[in-house]
C-alpha positions as CSV (number, residue, x, y, z in Angstrom):
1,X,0.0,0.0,0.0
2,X,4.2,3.1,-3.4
3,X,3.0,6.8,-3.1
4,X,4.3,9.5,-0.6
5,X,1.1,8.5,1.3
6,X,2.3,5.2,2.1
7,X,5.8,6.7,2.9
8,X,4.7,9.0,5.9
9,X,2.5,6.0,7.0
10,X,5.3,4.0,7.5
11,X,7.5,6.8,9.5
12,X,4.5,6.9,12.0
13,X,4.4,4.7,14.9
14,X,3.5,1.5,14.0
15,X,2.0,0.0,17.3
16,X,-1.6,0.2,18.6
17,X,-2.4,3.2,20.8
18,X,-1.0,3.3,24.3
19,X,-4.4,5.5,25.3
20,X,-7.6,5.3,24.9
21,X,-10.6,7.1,25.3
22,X,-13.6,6.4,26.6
23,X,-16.2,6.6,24.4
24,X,-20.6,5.5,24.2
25,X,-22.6,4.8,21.7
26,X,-25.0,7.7,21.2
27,X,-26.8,6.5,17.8
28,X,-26.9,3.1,15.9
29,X,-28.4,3.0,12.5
30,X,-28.4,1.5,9.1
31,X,-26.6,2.9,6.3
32,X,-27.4,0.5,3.8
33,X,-27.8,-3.2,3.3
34,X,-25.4,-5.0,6.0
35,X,-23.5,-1.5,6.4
36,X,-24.4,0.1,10.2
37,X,-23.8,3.9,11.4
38,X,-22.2,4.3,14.3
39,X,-22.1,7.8,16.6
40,X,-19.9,7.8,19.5
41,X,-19.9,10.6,21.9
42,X,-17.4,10.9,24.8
43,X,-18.0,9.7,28.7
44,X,-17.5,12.0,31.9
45,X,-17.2,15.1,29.9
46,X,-14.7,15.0,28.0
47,X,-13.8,16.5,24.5
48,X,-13.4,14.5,21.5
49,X,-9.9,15.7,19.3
50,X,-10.7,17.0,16.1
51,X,-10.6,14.9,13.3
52,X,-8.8,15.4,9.6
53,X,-11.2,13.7,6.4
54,X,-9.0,10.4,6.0
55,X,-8.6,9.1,9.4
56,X,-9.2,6.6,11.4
57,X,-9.8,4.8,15.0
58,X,-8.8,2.2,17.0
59,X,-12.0,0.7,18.3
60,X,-11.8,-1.9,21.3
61,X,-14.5,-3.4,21.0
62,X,-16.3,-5.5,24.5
63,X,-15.1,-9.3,23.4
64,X,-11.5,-8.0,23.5
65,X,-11.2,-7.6,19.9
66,X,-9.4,-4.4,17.9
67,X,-10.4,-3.4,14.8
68,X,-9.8,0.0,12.7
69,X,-12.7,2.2,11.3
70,X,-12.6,5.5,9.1
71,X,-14.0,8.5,10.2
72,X,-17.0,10.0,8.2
73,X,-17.1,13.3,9.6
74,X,-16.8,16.8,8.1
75,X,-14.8,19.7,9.3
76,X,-17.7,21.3,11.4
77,X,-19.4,18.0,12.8
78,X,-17.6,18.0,16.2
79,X,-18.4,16.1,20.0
80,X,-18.8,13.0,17.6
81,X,-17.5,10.4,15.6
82,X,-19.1,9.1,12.9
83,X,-18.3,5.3,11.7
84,X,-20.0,3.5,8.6
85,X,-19.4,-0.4,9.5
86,X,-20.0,-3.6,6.9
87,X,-21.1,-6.3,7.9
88,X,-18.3,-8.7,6.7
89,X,-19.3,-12.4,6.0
90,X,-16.2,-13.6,6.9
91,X,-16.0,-11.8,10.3
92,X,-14.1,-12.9,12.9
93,X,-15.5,-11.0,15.8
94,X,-15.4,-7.3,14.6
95,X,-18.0,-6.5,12.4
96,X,-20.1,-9.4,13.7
97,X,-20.3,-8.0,16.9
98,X,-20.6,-4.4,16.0
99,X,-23.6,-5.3,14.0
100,X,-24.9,-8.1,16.6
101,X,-24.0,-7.6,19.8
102,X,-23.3,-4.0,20.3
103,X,-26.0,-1.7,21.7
104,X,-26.6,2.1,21.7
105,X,-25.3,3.0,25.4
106,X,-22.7,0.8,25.3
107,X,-19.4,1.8,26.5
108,X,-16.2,1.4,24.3
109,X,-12.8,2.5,23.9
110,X,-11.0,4.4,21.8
111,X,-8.2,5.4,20.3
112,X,-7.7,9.0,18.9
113,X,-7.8,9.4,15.6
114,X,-4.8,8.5,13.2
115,X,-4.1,9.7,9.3
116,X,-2.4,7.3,6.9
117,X,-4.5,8.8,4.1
118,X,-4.9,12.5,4.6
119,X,-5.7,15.1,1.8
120,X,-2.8,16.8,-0.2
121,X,-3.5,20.7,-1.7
122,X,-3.9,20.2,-4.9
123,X,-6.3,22.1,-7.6
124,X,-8.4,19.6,-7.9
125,X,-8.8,15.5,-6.7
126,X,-10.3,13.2,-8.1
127,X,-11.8,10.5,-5.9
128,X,-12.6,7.0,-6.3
129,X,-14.7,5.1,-4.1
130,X,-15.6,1.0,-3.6
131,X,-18.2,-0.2,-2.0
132,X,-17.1,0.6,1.6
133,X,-14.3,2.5,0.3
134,X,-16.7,5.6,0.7
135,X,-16.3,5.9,4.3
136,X,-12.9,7.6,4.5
137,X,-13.7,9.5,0.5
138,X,-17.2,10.9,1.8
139,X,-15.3,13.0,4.4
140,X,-12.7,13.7,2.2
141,X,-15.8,15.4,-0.2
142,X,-17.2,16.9,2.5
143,X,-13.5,18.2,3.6
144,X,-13.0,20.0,0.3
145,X,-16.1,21.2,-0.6
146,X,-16.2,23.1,2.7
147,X,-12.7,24.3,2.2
148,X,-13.8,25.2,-1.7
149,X,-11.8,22.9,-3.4
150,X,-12.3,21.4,-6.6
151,X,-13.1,18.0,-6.7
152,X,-15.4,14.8,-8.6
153,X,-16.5,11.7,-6.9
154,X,-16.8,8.6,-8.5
155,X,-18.3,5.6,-6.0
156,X,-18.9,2.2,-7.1
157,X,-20.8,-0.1,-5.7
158,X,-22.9,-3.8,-6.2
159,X,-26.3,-2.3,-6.0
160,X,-27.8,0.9,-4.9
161,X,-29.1,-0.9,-2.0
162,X,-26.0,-1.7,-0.8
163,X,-24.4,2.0,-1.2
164,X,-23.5,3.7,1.8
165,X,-24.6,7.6,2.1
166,X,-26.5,7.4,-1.0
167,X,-29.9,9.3,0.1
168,X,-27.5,11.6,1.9
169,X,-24.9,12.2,-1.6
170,X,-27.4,12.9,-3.5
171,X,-28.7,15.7,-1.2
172,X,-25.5,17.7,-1.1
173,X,-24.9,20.7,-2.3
174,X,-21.9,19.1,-4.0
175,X,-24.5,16.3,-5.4
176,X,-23.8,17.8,-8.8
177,X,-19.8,16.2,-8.5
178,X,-20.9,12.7,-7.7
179,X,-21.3,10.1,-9.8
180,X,-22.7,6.1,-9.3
181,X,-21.7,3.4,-10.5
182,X,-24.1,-0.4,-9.8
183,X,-22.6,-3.6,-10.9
184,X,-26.7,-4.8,-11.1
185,X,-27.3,-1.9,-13.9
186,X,-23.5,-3.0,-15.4
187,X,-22.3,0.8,-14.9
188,X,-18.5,0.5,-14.8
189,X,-16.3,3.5,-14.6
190,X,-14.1,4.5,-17.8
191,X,-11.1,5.0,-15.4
192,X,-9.1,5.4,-17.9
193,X,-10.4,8.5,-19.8
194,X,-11.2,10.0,-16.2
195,X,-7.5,10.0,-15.1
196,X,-6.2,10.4,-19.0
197,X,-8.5,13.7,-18.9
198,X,-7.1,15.0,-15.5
199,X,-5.0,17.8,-15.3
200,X,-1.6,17.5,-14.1
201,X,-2.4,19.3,-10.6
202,X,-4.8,16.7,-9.8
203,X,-4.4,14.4,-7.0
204,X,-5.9,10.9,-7.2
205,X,-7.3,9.4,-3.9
206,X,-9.0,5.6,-4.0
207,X,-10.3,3.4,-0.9
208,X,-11.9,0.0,-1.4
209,X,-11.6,-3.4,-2.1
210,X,-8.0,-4.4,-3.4
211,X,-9.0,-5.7,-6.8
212,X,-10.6,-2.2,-7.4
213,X,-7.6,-0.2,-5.6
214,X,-5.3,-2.5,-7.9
215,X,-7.5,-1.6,-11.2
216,X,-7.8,2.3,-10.4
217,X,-3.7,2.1,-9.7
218,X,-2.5,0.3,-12.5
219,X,-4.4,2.7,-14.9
220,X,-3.0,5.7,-13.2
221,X,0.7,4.1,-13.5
222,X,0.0,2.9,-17.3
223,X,-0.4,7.1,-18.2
224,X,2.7,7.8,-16.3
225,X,1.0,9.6,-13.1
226,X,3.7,10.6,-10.5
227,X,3.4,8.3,-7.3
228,X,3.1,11.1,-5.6
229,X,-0.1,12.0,-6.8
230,X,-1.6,8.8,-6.2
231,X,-2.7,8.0,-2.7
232,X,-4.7,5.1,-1.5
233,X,-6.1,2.8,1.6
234,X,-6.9,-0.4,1.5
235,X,-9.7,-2.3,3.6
236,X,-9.2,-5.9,3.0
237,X,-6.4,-8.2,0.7
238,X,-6.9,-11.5,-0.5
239,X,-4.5,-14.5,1.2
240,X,-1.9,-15.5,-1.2
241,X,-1.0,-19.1,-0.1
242,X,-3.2,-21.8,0.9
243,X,-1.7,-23.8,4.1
244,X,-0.4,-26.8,1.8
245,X,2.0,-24.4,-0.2
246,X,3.2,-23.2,3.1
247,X,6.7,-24.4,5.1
248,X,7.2,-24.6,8.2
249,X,9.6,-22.1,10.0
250,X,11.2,-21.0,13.5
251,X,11.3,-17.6,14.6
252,X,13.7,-17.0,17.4
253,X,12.6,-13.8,20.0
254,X,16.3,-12.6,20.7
255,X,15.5,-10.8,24.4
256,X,14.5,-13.8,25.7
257,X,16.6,-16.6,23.4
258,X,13.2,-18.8,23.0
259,X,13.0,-20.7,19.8
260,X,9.5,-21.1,18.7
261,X,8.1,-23.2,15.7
262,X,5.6,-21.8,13.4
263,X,3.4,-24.3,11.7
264,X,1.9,-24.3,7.6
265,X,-1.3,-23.8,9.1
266,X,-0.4,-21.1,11.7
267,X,0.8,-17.4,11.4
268,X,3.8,-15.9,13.0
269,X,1.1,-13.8,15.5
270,X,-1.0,-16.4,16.1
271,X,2.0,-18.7,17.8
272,X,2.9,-16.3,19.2
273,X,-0.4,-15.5,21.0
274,X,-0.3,-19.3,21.7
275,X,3.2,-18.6,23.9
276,X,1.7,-16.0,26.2
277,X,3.4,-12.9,24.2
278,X,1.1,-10.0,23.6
279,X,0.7,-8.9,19.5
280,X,-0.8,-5.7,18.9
281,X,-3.5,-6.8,15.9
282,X,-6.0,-4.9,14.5
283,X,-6.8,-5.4,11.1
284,X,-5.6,-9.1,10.8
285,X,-4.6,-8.9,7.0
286,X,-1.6,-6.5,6.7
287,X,-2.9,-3.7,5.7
288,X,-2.8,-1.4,9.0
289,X,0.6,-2.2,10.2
290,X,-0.6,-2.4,13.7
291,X,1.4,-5.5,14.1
292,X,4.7,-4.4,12.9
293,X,8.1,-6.4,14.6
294,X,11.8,-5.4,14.0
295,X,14.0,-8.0,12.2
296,X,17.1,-8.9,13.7
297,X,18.4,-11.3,11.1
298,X,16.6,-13.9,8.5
299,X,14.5,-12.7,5.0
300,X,10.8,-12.4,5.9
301,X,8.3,-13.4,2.6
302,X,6.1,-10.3,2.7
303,X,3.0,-10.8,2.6
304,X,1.3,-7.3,3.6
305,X,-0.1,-4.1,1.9
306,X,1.5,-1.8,4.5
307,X,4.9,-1.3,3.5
308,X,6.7,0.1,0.6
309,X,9.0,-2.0,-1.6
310,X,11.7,-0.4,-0.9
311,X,11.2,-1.3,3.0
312,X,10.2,-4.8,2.1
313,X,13.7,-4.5,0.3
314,X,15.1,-3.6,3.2
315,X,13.7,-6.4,5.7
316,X,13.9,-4.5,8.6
317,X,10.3,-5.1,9.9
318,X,7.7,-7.2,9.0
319,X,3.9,-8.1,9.9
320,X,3.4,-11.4,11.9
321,X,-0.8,-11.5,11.2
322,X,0.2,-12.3,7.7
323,X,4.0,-12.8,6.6
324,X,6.2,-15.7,6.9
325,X,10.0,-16.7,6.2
326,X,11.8,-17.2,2.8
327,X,15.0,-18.6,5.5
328,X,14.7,-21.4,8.3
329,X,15.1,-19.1,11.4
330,X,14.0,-15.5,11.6
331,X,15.3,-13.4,14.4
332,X,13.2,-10.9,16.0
333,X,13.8,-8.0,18.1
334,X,11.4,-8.9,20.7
């Protein structure tokens, strides 16, 4: 996940947050087919930090599990964050729960917000938006039409029953900039003449499901756009190896000299949770870097979305939720 977005990402701290805040559920509500709003306002009167279109939070959620949401707000909705949640079929506690379990009331905490994908100034952006993609993009819109920046919207999704904010896009006074895209009517978007067309101020800014972040990328890099002027965050990432294509491996935690086997079926963070030492996990899938360990010695097989190729290159940390070992042994600073 290689533009200067991704760069700064990686300089920030990597680990989960060491406060959190204590938040409650003011308002619970569908969005759209299997996709929940969430409001949380803060406990014991305290003030909420302000947030930037692009972020996100931690979100500890009552069964002990961590999971990352974007932000929705604009610039002037303040006291509250705003979530859009989806309902994933293969949850494994987040989501589930959130949509489940979790009642308006409830208590949760919280970490303050984060920005791995904020807004450059540019003359005009040009947004791209998949299915649950529009979470982090819709405050982005909101962002720069408040600030009177140009900007165009383009959101696909399966079905307009299934779209997230759509009564409330096509409301806006910026409605006019949007435009929708339903795999049920066959609308695609001509990528290809939208980015060709763009000027060479414009800044290109895509969330969504990797197949559709890979699609909107390639076409960018095929007309020669400047990584710079790409940015974009991803929300989930296919699993590259089944467990029979897998070797087994040792990693060896240098502070404490233990030698610990890791398993084909079994990931790095998962043995590890099995040895009694704490992993910082949120998203699960290497994309959020949450997870991140220093490498003492060994080649890791990357497997995540989170860092650069360059810092794969350089095999100085890697993400134990989903990468293994290209060598027998892999030392790790912890």
């Amino acid at each position: 996940m290689a533009s200067k977005t991704i760069k700064i990402k990686i300089e920030r701290s990597t680990r989960m947050a060491d406060s959190w805040l204590q938040v409650a559920v003011h308002k619970k509500y569908l969005l759209a087919e299997d996709i929940l709003g969430l409001e949380l306002k803060a406990i014991q009167g305290e003030t909420l930090p302000p947030v930037e279109a692009g972020a996100h939070i931690d979100v500890k959620l009552p069964n002990g599990i961590t999971r990352k949401y974007s932000l929705t707000n604009a610039p002037d909705e303040v006291g509250v964050y705003k979530l859009g949640i989806l309902l994933d079929p293969n949850s494994r506690g987040g989501s589930a729960y959130i949509h489940r379990e979790l009642r308006q009331g409830d208590e949760l905490l919280i970490s303050v917000p984060c920005n791995y994908f904020p807004l450059v100034d540019s003359e005009h952006a040009l947004l791209f938006a998949g299915g649950i993609g529009i979470t982090p993009i819709f405050a982005m819109a909101e962002s720069l039409y408040q600030s009177g920046k140009s900007f165009e919207l383009h959101y696909a999704c399966r079905s307009e029953s299934k779209a997230a904010f759509l009564k409330t896009l096509l409301v806006k006074p910026w409605a006019d900039r949007v435009s929708f895209y339903f795999n049920d009517a066959n609308q695609k978007i001509d990528a290809e003449a939208l980015i060709f067309d763009a000027e060479m101020t414009t800044h290109l800014y895509c969330c969504g499901p990797s197949g559709f972040i890979n699609w909107i990328n390639d076409v960018a890099v095929k007309q020669r756009w400047h990584a710079d002027r790409i940015h974009f965050e991803r929300f989930n990432m296919k699993k590259s190896e089944t467990p029979s294509q897998e070797s087994e491996f040792e990693i060896r935690l240098q502070r404490s000299d233990k030698v610990i086997e890791v398993g084909v079926d079994q990931t790095v963070a998962q043995t590890l949770l099995d040895h009694g030492i704490d992993v910082a996990m949120s998203c699960e899938q290497g994309i959020c870097g949450s997870c991140m360990i220093p490498v003492l010695e060994g080649t890791p097989d990357h497997r995540d979305m989170f860092q650069s190729e360059a810092e794969k290159k350089r095999n100085h940390q890697f993400t134990p939720c989903c990468s293994r070992s290209h060598s027998q042994t892999l030392v790790l600073d912890i």
